[in-house]
Backbone as ProteinMPNN parsed JSONL, in Angstrom:
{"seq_chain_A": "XXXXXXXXXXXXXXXXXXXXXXXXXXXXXXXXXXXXXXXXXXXXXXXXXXXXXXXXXXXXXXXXXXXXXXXXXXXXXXXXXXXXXXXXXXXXXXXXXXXXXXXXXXXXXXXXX", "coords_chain_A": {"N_chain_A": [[4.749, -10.458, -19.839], [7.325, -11.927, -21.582], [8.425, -13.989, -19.932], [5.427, -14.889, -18.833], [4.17, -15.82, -21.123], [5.473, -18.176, -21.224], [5.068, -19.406, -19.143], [2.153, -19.924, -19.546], [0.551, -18.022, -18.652], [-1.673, -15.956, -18.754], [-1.746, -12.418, -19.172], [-2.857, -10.009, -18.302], [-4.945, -11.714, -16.552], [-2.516, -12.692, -14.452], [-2.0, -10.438, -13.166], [-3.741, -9.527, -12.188], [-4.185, -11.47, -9.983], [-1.703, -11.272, -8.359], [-2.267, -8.4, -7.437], [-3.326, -9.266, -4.859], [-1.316, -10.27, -3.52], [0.452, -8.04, -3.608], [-0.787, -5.961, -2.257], [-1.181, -7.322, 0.364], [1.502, -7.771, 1.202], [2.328, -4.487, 1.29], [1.109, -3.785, 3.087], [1.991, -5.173, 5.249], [4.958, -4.461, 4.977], [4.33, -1.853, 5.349], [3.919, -1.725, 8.2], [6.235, -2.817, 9.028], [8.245, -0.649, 8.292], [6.973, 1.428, 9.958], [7.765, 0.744, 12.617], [10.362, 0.587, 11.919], [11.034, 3.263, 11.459], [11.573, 3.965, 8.706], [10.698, 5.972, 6.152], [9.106, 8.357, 7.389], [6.553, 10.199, 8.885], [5.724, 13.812, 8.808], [6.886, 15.656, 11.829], [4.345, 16.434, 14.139], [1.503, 18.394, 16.026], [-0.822, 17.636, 15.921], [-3.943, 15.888, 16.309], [-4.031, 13.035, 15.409], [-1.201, 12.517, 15.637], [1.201, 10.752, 16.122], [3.809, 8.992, 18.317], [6.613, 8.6, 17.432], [9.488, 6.456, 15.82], [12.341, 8.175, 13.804], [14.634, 7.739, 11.056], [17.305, 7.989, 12.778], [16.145, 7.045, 15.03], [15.318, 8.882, 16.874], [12.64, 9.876, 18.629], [9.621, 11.648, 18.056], [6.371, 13.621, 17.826], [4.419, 12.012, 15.103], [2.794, 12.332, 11.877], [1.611, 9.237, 11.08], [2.454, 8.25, 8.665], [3.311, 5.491, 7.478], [1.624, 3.458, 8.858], [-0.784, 4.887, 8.044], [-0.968, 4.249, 5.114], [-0.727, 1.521, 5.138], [-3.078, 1.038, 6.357], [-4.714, 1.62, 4.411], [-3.938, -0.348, 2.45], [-5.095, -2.088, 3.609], [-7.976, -1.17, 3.439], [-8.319, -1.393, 0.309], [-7.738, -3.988, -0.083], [-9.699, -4.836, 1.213], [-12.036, -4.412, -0.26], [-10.819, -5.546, -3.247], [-10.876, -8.157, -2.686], [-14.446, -8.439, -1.659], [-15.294, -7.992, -4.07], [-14.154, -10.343, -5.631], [-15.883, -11.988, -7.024], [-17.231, -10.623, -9.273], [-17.592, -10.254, -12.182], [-14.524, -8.727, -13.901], [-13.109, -7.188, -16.188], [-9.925, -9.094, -18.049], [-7.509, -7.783, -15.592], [-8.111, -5.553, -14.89], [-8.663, -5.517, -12.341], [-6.032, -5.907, -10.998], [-4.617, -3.346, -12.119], [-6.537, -1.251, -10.717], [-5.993, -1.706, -8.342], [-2.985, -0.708, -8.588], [-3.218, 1.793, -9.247], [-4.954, 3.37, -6.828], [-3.324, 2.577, -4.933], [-1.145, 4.732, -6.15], [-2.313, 7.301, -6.491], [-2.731, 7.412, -3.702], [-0.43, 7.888, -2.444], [0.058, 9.547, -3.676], [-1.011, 12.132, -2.323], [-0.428, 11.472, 0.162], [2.368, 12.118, 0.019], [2.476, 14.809, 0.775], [3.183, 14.524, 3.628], [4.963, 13.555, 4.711], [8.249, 13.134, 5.984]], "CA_chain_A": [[5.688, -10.578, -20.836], [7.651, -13.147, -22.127], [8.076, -15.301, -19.038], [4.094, -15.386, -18.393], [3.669, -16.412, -22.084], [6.069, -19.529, -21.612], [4.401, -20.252, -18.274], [1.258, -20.326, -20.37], [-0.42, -16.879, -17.807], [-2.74, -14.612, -19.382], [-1.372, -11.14, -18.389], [-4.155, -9.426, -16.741], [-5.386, -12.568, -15.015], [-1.43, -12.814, -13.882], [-1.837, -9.205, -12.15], [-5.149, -9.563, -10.818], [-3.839, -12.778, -8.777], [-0.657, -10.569, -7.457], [-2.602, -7.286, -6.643], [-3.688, -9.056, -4.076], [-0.366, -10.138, -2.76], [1.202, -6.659, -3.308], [-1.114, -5.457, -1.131], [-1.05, -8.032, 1.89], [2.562, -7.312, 1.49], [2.204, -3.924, 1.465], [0.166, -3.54, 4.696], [3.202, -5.876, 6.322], [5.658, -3.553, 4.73], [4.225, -0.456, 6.212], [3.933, -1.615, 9.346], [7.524, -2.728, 9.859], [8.479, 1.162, 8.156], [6.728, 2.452, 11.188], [8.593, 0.007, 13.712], [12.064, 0.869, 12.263], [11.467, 4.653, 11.308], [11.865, 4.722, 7.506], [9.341, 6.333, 5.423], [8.687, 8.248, 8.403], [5.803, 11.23, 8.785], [6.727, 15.159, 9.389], [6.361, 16.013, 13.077], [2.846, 16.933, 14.259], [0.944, 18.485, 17.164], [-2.25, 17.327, 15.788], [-4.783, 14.767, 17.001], [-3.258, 12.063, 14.871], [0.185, 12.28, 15.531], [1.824, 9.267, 17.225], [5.195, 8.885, 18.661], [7.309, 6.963, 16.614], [10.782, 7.015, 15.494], [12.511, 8.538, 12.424], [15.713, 6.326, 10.712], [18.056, 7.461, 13.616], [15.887, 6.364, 16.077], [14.706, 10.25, 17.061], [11.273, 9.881, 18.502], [8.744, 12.359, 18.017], [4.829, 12.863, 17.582], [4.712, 12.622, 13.812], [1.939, 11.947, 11.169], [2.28, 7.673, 10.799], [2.124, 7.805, 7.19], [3.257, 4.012, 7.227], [0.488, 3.191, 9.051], [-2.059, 5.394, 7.167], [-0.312, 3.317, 4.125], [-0.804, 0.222, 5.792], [-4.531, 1.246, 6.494], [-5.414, 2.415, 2.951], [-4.088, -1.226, 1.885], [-6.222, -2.962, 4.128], [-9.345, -1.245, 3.287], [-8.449, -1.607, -0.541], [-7.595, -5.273, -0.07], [-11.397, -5.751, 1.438], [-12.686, -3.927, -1.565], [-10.578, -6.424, -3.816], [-11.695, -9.491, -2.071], [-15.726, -8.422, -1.88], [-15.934, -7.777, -5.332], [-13.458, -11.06, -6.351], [-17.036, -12.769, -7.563], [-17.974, -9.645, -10.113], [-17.041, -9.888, -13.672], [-13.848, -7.35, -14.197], [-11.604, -7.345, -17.477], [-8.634, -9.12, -16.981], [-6.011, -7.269, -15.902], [-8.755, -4.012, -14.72], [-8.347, -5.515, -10.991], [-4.812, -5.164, -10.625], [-4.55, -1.696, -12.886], [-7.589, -0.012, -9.998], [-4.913, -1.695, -7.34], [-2.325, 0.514, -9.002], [-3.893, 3.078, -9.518], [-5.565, 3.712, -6.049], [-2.147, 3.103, -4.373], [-0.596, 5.653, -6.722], [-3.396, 7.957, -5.746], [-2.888, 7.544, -2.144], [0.723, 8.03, -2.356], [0.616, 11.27, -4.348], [-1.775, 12.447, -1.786], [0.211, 11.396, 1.573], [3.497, 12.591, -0.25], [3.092, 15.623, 1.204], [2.705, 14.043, 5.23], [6.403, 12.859, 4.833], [9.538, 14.22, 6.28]], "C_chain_A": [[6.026, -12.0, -21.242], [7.546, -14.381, -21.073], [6.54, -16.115, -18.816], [3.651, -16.108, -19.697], [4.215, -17.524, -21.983], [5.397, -20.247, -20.801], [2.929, -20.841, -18.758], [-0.158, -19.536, -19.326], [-0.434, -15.977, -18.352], [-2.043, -13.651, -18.548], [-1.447, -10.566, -17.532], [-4.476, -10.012, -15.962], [-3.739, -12.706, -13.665], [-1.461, -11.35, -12.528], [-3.043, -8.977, -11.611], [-4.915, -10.142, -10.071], [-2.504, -11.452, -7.947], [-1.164, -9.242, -7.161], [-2.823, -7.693, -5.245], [-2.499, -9.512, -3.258], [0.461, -9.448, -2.511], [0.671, -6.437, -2.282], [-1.115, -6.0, 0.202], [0.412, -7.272, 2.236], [2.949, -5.863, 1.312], [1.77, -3.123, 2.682], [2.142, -4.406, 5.617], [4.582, -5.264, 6.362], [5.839, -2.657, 5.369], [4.244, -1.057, 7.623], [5.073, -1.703, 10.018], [8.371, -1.228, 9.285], [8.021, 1.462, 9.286], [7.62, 1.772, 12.213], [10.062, 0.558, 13.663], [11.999, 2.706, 11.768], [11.743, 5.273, 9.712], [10.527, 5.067, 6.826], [7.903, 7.085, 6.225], [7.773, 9.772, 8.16], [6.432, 12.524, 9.341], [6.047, 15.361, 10.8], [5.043, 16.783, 13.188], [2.211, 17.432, 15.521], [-0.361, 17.992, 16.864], [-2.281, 16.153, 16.668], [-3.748, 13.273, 16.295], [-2.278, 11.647, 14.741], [0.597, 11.17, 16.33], [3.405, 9.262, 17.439], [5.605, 7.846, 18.06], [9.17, 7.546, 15.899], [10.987, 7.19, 13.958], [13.828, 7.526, 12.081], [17.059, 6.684, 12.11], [17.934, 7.672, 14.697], [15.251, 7.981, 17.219], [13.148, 9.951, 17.434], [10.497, 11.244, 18.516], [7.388, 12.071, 17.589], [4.768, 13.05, 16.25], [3.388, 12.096, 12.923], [2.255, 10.396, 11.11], [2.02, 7.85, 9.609], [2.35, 6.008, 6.99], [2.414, 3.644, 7.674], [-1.072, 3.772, 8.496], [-2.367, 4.596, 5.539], [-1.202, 1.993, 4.133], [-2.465, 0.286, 5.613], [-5.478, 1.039, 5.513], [-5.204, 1.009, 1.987], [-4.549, -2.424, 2.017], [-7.553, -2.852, 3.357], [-9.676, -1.359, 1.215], [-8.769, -3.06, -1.182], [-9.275, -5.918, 0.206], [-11.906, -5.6, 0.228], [-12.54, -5.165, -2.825], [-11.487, -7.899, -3.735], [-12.792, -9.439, -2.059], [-16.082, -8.343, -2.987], [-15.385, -8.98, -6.355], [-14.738, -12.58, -6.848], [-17.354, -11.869, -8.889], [-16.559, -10.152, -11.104], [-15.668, -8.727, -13.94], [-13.278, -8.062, -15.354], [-10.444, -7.562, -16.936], [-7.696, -8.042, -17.026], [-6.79, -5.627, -14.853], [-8.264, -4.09, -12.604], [-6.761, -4.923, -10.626], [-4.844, -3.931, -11.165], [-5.545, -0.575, -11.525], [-6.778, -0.615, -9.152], [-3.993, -0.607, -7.43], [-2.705, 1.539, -8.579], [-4.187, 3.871, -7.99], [-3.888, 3.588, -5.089], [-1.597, 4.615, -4.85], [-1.588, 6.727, -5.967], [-2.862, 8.466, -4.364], [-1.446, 8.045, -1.822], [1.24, 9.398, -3.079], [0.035, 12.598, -3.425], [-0.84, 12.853, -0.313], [1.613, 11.65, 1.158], [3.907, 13.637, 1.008], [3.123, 15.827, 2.559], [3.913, 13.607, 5.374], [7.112, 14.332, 5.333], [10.339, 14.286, 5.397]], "O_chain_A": [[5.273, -12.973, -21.25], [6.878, -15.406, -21.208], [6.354, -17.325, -18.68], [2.804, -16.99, -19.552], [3.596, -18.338, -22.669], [5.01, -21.378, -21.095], [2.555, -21.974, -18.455], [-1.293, -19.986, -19.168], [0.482, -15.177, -18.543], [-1.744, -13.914, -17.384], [-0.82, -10.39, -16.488], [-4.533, -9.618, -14.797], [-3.832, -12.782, -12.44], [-1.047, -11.371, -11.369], [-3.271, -8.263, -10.635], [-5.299, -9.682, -8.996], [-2.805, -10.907, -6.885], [-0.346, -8.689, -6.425], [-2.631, -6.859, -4.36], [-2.6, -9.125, -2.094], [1.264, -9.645, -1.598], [1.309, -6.593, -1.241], [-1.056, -5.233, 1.163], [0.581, -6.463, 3.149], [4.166, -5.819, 1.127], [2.127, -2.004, 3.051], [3.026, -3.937, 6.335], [5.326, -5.367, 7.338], [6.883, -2.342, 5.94], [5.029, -0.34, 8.245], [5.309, -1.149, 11.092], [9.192, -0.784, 10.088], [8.946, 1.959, 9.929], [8.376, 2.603, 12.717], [10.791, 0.879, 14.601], [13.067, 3.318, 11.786], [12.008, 6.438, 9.414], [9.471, 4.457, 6.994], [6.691, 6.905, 6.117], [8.226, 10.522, 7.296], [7.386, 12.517, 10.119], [4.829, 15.254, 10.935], [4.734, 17.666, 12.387], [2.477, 16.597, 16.385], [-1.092, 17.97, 17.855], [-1.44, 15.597, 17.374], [-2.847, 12.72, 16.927], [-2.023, 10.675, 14.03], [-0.039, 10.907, 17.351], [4.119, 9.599, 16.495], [5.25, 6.667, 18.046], [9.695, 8.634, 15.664], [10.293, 6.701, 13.066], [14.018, 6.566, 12.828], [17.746, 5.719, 12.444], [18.749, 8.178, 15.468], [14.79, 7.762, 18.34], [12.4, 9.781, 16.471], [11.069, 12.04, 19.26], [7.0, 10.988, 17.151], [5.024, 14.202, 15.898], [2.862, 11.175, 13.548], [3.477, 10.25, 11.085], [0.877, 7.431, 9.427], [1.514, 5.361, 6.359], [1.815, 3.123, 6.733], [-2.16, 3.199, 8.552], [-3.442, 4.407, 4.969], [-2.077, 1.602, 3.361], [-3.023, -0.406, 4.761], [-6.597, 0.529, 5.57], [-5.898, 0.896, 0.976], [-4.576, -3.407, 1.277], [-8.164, -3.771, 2.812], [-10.813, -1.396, 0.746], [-9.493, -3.387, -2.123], [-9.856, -6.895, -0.266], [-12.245, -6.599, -0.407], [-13.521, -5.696, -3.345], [-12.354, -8.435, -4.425], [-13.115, -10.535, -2.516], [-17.27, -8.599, -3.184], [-15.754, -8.994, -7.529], [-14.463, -13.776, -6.95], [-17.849, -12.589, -9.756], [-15.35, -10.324, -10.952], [-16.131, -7.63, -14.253], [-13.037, -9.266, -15.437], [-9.87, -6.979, -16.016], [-7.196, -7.495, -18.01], [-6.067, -4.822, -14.267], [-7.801, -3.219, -11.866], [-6.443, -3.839, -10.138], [-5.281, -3.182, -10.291], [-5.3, 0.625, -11.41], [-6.354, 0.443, -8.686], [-4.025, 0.329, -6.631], [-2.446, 2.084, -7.505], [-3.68, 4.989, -7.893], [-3.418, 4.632, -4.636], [-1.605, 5.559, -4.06], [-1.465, 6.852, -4.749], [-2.633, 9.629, -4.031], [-1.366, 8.691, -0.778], [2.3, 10.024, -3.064], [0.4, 13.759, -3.613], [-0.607, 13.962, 0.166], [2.345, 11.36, 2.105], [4.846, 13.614, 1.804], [3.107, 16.985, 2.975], [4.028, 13.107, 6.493], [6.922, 15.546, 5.267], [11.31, 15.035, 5.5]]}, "name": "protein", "num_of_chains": 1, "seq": "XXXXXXXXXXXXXXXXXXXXXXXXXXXXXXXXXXXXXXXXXXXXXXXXXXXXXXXXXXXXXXXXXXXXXXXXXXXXXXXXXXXXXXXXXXXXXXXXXXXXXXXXXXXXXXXXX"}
């Protein structure tokens, strides 16, 4: 918007540079969600469940969605970074950041408590 036009930053190149610091900070996000319990998974007997607490401190074995989170913005972040030599339209990098969060988050919605 207006601010990036005064700074004198192209749009798209502006949100290709910060996809990739959403996502670092995204991964660092989720991980302290799993530490304190918010954004916490529905109880589980499965293989994948992990003990972890919910917001008041309740442990049980529960899906980690923050850490599956966390996971999903690691292995997007490599993706970013191996391909940050290839030609994209500005603006297409951040937008398939979006996007693939959104995705992942409409997906692991239903892994929440």
């Amino acid at each position: 918007g207006p601010v990036l036009a005064v700074a004198g930053l192209p749009f798209g190149a502006f949100w290709d540079a910060a996809a990739v610091t959403m996502l670092v900070g995204l991964v660092l996000t989720r991980v302290g969600c799993f530490m304190n319990g918010c954004c916490v998974g529905r109880p589980t007997a499965g293989w994948l469940g992990l003990p972890s607490p919910d917001v008041h401190g309740t442990i049980k074995r529960r899906i980690p969605t923050q850490l599956l989170e966390a996971a999903w913005g690691v292995a997007v972040l490599m993706v970013v970074l191996a391909t940050l030599s290839a030609q994209w339209p500005a603006g297409a990098r951040g937008a398939a950041v979006v996007a693939s969060y959104s995705a992942f988050r409409i997906v692991s919605q239903g892994w929440r408590e």
